[in-house]
ROTOR-935263 format. One line per field, with one value per residue (C-alpha): residue number from 1; residue in one letter; chain; z, x, y. Coordinates in steps of 0.05 Angstrom, whole numbers, plus 5000, padded with zeros to 4 digits. Last residue first. Example, Ala and Ser with C-alpha at 12.3 -4.5 7.8 and 13.67 -1.06 7.14 Angstrom:
2
fifi <- (2 / 1);
nuza <- (S / A);
kevex <- (A / A);
z <- (5143 / 5156);
x <- (5273 / 5246);
y <- (4979 / 4910);
***
This chain:
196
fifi <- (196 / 195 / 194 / 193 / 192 / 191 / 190 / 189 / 188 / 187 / 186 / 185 / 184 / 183 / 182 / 181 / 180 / 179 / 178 / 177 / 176 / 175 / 174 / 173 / 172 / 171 / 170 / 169 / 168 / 167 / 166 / 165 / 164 / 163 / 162 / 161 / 160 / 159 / 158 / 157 / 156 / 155 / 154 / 153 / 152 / 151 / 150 / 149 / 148 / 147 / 146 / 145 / 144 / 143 / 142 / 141 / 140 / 139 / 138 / 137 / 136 / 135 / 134 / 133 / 132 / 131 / 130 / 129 / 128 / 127 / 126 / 125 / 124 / 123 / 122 / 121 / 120 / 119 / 118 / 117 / 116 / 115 / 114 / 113 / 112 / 111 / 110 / 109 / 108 / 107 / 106 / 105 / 104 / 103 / 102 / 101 / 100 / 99 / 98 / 97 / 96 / 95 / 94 / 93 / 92 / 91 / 90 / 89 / 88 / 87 / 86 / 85 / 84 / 83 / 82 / 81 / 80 / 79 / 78 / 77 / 76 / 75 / 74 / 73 / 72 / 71 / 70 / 69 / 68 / 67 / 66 / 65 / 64 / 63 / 62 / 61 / 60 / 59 / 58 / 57 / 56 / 55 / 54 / 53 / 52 / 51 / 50 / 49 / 48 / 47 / 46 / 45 / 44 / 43 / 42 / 41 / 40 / 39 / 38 / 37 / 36 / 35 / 34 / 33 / 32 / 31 / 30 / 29 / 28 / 27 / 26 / 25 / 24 / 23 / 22 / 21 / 20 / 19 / 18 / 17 / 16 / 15 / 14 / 13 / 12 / 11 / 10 / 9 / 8 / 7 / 6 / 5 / 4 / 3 / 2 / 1);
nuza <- (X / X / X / X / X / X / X / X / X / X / X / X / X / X / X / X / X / X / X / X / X / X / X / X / X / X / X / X / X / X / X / X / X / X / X / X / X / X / X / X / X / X / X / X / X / X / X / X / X / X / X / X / X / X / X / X / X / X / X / X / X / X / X / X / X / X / X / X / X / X / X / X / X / X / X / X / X / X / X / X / X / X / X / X / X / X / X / X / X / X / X / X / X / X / X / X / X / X / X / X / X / X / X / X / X / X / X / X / X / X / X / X / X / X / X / X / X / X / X / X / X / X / X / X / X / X / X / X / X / X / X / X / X / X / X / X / X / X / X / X / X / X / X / X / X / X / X / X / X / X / X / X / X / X / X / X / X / X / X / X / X / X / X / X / X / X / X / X / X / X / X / X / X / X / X / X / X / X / X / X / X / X / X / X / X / X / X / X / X / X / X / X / X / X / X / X);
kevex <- (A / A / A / A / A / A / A / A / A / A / A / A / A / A / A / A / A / A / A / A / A / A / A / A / A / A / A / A / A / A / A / A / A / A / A / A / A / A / A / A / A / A / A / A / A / A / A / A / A / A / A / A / A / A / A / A / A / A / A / A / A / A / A / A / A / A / A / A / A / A / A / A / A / A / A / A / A / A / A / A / A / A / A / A / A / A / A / A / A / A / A / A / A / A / A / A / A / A / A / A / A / A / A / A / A / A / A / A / A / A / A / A / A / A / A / A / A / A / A / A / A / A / A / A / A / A / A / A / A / A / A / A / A / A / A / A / A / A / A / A / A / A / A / A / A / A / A / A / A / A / A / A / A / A / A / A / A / A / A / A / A / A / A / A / A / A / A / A / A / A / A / A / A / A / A / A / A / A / A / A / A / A / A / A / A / A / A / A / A / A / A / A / A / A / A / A);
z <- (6342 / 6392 / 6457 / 6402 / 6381 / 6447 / 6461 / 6537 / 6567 / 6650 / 6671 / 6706 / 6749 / 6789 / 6734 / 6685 / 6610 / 6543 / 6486 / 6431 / 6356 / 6382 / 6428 / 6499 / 6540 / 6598 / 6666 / 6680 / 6767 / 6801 / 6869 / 6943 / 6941 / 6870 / 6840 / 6774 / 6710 / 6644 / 6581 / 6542 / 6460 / 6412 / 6393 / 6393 / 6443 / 6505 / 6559 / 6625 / 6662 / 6740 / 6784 / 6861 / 6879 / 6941 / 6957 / 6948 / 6866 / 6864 / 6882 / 6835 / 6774 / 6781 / 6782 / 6727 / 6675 / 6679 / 6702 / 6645 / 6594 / 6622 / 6584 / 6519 / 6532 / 6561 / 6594 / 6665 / 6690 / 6770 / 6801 / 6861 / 6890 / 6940 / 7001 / 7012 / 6952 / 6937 / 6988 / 6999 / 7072 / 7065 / 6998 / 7025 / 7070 / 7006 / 6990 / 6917 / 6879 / 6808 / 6768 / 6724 / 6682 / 6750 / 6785 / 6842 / 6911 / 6948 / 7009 / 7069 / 7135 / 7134 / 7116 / 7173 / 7155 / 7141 / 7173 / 7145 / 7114 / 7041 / 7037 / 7023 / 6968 / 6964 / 6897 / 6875 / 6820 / 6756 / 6725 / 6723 / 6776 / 6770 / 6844 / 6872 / 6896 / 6842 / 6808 / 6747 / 6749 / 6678 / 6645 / 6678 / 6664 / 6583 / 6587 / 6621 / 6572 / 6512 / 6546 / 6568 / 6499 / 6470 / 6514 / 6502 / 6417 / 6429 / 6482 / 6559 / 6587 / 6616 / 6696 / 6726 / 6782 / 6853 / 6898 / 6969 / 6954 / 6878 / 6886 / 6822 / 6793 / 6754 / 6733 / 6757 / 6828 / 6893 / 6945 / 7014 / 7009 / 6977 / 7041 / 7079 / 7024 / 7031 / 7007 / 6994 / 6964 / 6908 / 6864 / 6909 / 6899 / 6884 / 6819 / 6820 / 6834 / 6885 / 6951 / 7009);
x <- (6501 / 6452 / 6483 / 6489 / 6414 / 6390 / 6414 / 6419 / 6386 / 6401 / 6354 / 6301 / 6347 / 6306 / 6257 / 6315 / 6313 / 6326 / 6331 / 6297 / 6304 / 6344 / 6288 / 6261 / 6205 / 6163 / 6145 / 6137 / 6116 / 6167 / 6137 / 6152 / 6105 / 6137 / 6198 / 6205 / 6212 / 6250 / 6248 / 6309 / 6304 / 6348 / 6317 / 6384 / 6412 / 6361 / 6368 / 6328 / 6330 / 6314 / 6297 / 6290 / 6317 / 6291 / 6312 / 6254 / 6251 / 6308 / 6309 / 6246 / 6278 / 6338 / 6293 / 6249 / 6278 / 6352 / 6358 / 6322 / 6345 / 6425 / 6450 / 6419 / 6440 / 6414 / 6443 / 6424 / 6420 / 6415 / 6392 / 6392 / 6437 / 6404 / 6448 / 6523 / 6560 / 6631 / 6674 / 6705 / 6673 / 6643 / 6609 / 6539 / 6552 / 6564 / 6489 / 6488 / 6494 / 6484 / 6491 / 6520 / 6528 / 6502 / 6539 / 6506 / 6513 / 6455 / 6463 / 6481 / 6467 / 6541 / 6568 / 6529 / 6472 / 6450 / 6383 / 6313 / 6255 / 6307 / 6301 / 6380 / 6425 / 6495 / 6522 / 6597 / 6621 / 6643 / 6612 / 6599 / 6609 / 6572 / 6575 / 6516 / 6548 / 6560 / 6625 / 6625 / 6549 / 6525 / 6600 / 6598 / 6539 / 6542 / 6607 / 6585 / 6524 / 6573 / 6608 / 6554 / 6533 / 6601 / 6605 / 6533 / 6550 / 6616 / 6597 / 6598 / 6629 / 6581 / 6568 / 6553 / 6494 / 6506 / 6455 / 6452 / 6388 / 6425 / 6493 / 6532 / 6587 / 6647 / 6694 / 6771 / 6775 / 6794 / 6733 / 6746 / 6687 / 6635 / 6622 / 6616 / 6573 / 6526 / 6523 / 6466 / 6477 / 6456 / 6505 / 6562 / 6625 / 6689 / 6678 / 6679 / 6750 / 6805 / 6759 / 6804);
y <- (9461 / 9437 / 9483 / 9545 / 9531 / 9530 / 9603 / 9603 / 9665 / 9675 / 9736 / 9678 / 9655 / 9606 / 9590 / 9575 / 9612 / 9580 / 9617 / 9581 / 9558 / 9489 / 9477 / 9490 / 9454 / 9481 / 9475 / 9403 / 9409 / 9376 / 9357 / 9388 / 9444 / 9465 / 9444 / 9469 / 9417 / 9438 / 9401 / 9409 / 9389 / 9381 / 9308 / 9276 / 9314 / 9300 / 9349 / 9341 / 9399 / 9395 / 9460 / 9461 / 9408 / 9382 / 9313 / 9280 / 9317 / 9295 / 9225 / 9216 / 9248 / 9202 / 9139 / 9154 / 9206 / 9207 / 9132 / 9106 / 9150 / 9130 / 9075 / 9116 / 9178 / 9237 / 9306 / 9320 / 9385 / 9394 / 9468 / 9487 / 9426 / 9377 / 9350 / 9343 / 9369 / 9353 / 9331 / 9391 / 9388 / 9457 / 9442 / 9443 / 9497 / 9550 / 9550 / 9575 / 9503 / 9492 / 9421 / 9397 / 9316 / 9299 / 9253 / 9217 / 9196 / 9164 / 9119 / 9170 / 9142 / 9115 / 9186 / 9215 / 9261 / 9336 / 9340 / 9316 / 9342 / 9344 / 9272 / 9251 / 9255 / 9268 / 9300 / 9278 / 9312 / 9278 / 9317 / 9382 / 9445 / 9509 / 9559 / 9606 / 9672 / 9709 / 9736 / 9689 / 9654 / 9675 / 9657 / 9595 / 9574 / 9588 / 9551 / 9490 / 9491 / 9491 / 9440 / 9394 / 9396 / 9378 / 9323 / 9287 / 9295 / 9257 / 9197 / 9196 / 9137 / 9094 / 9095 / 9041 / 9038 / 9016 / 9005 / 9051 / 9086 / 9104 / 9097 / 9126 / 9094 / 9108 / 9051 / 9065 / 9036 / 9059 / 9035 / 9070 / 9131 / 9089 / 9049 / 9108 / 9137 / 9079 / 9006 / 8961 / 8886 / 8867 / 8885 / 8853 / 8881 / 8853 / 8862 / 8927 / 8917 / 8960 / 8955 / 8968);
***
């Protein structure tokens, strides 16, 4: 049993088998089976998170499509193919939240195995990188089908839809607006409550 991060190998790849027996206290993410650290989530990233936890929760109370936020383990894979094996599995992330209404993908209680509806990442400066390049990318492969990149010094959300397989930038919400998702278009989140 793993009980260090340092007793892992950076460069080496894992999957979620792998992932599965190591007990340790730093969160990580594996991105195509390399590990990523996770930084603690500062004071301004929190309070948005919970103000958009709320909002969620609120819209989604008696439906069928579920909110969770992090940490929450998401398993990745290309969305052409069939649910996997945990040792053909090699990305795992936590999304700060994300939104998923197909109740098979959380039949294992392992968190969610294969792409959420919708996945809402809030940036910070460790993560800008990951958020917007590498992140986006899995994804979009994966087959969300609606990705909202918040960034909470700027107050701004930009929203991209998944269209024939590639995230097409749909439209960008600020503190004056109320935002609305693409897949459930009669869900209104005031912006300026989230940036207060």
């Amino acid at each position: 049993m793993i009980t260090s991060l340092a007793e892992l190998d950076s460069s080496q790849r894992y999957s979620y088998a792998d992932y599965l027996t190591w007990k340790f206290a730093e969160r990580i993410e594996l991105l195509k089976g390399y590990i990523r650290r996770m930084a603690a989530p500062g004071v301004k990233h929190q309070k948005i998170s919970a103000r958009l936890t709320k909002s969620l929760l609120l819209f989604f109370e008696n439906k069928q499509c579920e909110v969770f936020h992090a940490p929450f383990d998401v398993r990745l894979y290309d969305r052409r193919r069939s649910v996997l094996e945990d040792k053909e599995v090699y990305t795992v992330v936590q999304p700060d939240l994300c939104v998923v209404c197909d109740a098979e993908k959380l039949a294992d209680g392992r968190g969610c195995n294969g792409a959420p509806d919708w996945i809402i990442e809030i940036i910070s400066p460790a993560s800008a990188i990951t958020d917007t390049k590498d992140k986006f990318e899995l994804y979009q492969e994966a087959g969300v089908g609606e990705y909202w990149i918040v960034y909470p010094n700027e107050a701004i959300v930009q929203q991209y839809v998944l269209q024939q397989g590639r995230f097409v930038y749909e439209n960008v919400f600020t503190a004056e607006d109320k935002a609305t998702s693409a897949l459930f278009p009669h869900l209104q989140i005031s912006m300026a409550e989230v940036f207060k």
